[in-house]
C-alpha positions as CSV (number, residue, x, y, z in Angstrom):
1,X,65.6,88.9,96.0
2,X,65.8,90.2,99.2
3,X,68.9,87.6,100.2
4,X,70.6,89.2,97.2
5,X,69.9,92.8,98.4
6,X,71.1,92.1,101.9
7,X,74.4,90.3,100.4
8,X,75.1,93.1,98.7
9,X,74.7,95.3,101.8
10,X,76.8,93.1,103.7
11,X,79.8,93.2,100.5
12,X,79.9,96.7,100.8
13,X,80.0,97.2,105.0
14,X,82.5,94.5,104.7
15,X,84.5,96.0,101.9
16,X,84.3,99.2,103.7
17,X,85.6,97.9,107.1
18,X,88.8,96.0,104.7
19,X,89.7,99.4,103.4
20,X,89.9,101.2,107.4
21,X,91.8,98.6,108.3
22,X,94.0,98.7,105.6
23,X,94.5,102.4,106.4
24,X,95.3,102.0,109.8
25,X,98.1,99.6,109.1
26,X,99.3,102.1,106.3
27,X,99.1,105.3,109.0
28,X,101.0,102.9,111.9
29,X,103.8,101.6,109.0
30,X,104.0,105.1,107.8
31,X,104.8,106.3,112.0
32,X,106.9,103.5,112.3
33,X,109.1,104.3,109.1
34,X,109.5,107.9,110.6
35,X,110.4,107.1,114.2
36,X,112.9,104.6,113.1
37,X,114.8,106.8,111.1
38,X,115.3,108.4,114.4
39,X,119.0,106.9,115.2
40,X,118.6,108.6,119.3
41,X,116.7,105.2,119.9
42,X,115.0,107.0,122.1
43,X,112.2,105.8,120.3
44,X,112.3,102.5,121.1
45,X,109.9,101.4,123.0
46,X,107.2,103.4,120.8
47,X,108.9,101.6,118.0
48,X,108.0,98.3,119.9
49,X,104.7,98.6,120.2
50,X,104.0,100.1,116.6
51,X,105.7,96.8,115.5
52,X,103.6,94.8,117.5
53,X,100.4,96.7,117.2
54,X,101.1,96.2,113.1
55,X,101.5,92.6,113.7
56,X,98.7,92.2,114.9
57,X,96.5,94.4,113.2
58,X,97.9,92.4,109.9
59,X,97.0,88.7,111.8
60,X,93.3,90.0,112.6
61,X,93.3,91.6,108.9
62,X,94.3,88.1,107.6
63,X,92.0,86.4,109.9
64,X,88.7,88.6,108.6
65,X,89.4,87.8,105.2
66,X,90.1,84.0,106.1
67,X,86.2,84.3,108.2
């Protein structure tokens, strides 16, 4: 009984965690959508990162769930 309690413990910290991750990616897609309707480019390099900071935010993501 006590397994079963602490499973379900650990379901919802993990289930939890998913949906702040899945935020985070949301909120640096969302910036990265603005910036690049920026045609200046002089948001580029910020636009560089936020692509790779996505990336692999999305790999770890995919990696948790994998785990």
């Amino acid at each position: 009984m006590f397994n079963a309690i602490q499973k379900a413990i650990d379901d919802e910290r993990q289930a939890r965690e998913n949906e702040k991750t899945e935020e985070d990616i949301a909120n640096k897609e969302n910036r990265l959508a603005q910036l690049q309707m920026d045609t200046s480019g002089g948001n580029q390099l910020e636009i560089l990162q936020l692509q790779k900071e996505i990336d692999e935010a999305r790999e770890n993501y995919q990696d948790s769930l994998i785990d």
